[in-house]
Backbone as CSV, one residue per row, in Angstrom:
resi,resn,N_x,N_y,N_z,CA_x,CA_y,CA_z,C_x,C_y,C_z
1,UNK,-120.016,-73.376,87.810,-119.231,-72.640,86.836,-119.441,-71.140,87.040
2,UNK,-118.145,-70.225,87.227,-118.163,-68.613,87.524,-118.918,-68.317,86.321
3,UNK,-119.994,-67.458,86.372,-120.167,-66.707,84.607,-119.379,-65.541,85.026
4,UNK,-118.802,-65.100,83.308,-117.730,-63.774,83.555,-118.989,-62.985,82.311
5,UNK,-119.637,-61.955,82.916,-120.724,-61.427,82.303,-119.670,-59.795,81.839
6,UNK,-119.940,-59.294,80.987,-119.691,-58.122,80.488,-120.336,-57.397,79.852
7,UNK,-120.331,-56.008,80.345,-121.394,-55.334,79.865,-120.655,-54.033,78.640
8,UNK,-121.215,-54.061,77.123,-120.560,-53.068,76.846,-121.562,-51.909,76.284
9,UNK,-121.020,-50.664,76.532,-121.640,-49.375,76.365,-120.756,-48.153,75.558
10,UNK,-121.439,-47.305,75.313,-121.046,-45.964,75.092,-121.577,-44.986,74.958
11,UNK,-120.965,-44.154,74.113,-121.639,-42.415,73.762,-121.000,-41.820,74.017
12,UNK,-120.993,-40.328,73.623,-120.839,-39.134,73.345,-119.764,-38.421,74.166
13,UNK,-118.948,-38.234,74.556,-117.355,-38.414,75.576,-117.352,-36.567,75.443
14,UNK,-117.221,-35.527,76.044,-117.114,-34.317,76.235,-115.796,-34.037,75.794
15,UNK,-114.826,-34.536,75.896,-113.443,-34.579,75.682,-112.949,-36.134,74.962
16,UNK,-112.487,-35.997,73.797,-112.510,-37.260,73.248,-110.954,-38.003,74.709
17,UNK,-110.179,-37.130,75.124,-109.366,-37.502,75.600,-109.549,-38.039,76.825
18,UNK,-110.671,-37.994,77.382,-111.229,-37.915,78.267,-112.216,-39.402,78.536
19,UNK,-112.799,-39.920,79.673,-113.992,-40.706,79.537,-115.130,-40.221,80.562
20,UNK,-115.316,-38.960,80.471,-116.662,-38.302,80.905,-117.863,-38.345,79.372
21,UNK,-118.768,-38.742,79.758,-120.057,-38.756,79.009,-120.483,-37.141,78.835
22,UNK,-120.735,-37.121,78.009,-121.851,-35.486,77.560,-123.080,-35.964,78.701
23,UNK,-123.760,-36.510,78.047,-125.353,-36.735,78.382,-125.295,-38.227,78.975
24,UNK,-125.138,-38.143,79.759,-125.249,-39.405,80.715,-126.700,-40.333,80.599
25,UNK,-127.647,-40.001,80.228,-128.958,-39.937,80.002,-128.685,-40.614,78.554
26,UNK,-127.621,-40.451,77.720,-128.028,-40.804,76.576,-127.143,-41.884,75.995
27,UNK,-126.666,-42.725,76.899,-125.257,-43.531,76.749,-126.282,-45.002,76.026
28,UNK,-125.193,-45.075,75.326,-126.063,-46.434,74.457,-125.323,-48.064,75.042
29,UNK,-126.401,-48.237,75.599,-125.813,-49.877,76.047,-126.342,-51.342,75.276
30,UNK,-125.354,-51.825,74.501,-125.230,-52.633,73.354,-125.752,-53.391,73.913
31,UNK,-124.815,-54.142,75.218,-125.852,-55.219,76.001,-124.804,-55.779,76.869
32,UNK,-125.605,-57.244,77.472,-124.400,-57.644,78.110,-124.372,-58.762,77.592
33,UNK,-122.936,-59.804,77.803,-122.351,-60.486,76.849,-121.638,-61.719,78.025
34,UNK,-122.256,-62.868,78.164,-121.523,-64.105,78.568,-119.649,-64.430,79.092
35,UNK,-119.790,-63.891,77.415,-117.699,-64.167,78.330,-117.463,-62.848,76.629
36,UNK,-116.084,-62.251,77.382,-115.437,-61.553,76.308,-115.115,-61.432,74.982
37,UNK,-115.407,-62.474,74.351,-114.970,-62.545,72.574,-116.731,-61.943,72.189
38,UNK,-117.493,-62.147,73.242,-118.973,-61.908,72.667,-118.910,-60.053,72.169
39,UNK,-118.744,-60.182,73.904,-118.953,-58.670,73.929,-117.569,-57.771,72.848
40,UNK,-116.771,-58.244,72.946,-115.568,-58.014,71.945,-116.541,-57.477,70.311
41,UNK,-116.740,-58.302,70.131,-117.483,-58.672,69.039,-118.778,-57.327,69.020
42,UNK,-119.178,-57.532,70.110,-120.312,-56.288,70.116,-119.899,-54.965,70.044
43,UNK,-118.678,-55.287,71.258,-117.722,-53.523,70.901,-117.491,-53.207,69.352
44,UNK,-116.830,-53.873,68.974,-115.480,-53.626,67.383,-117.292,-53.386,66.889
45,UNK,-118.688,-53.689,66.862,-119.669,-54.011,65.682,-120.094,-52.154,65.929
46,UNK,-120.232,-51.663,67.364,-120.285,-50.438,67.727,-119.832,-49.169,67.257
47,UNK,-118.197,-49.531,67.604,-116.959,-48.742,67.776,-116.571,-48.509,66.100
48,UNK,-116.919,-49.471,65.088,-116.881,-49.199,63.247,-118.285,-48.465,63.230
49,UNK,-119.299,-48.533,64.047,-120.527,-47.893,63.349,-119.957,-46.750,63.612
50,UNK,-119.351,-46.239,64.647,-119.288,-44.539,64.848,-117.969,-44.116,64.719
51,UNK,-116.916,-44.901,64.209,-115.980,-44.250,63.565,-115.274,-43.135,63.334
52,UNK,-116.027,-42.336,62.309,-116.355,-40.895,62.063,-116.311,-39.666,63.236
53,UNK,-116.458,-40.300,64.426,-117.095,-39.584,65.311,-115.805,-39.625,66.389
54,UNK,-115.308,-38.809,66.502,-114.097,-38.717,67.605,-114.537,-38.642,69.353
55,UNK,-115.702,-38.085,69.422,-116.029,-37.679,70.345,-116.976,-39.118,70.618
56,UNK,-117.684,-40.093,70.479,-118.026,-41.871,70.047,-117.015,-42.235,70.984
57,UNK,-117.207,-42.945,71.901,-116.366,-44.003,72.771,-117.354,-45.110,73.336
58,UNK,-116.904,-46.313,72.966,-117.158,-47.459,73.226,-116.570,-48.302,74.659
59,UNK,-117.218,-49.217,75.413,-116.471,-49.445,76.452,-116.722,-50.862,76.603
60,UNK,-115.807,-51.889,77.153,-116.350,-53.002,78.058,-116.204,-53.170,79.124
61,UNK,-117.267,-52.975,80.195,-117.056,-53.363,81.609,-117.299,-54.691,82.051
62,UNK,-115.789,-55.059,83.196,-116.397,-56.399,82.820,-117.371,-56.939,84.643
63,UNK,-118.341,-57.120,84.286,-119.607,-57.279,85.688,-119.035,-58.115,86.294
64,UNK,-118.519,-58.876,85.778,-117.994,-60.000,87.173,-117.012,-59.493,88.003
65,UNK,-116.114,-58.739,87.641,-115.495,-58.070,88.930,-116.034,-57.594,89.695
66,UNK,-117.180,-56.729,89.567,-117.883,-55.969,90.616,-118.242,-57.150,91.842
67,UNK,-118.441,-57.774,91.914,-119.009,-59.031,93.038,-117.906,-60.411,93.042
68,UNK,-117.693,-60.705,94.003,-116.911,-61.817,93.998,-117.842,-62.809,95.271
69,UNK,-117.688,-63.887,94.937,-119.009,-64.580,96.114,-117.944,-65.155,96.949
70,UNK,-116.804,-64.970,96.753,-115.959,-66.002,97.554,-115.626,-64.987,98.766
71,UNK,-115.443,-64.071,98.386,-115.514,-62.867,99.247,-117.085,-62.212,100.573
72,UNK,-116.482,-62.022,101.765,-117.552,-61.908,103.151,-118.191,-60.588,102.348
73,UNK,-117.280,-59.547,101.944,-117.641,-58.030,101.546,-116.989,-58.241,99.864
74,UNK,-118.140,-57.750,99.357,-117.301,-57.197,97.909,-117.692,-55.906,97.318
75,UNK,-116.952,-55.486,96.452,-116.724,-54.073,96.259,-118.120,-53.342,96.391
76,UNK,-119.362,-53.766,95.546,-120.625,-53.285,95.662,-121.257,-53.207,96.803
77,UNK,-120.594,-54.252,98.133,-121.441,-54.244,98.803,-121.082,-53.364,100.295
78,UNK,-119.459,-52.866,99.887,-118.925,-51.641,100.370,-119.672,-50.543,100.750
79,UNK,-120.115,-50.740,99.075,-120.681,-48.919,99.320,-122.118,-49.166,99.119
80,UNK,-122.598,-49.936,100.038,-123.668,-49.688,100.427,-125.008,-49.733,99.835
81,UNK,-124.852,-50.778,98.947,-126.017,-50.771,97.837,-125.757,-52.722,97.584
């Protein structure tokens, strides 16, 4: 069975219009999350705490794209890491 793992994060956005981090150093990562309704769930629990905060951006990345096993090369292993 594929796991579809997702990781969700945020913080402090320099430009709310924008998705550059202020402080890269200070990005808050909620966690990672099995399949999407989890992490869903973790975002929306995030994204209401900081509300208030325009410059607050929440994200879900989803980890299983980064690697595909069915694949000789996959994206991570492109660049060299």
């Amino acid at each position: 069975m594929t796991q579809r793992l997702h990781l969700v994060f945020g913080g402090e956005l320099v430009d709310p219009t924008k998705n550059a981090f202020k402080d890269v150093d200070a990005i808050d990562i909620v966690g990672m999350y099995p399949d999407y309704s989890s992490a869903y769930a973790a975002w929306k629990g995030a994204a209401q705490r900081t509300v208030d905060d325009a410059h607050m951006r929440y994200f879900i990345a989803h980890i299983h794209r980064l690697r595909d096993e069915e694949k000789e090369s996959s994206t991570t292993e492109e660049l060299g890491h």
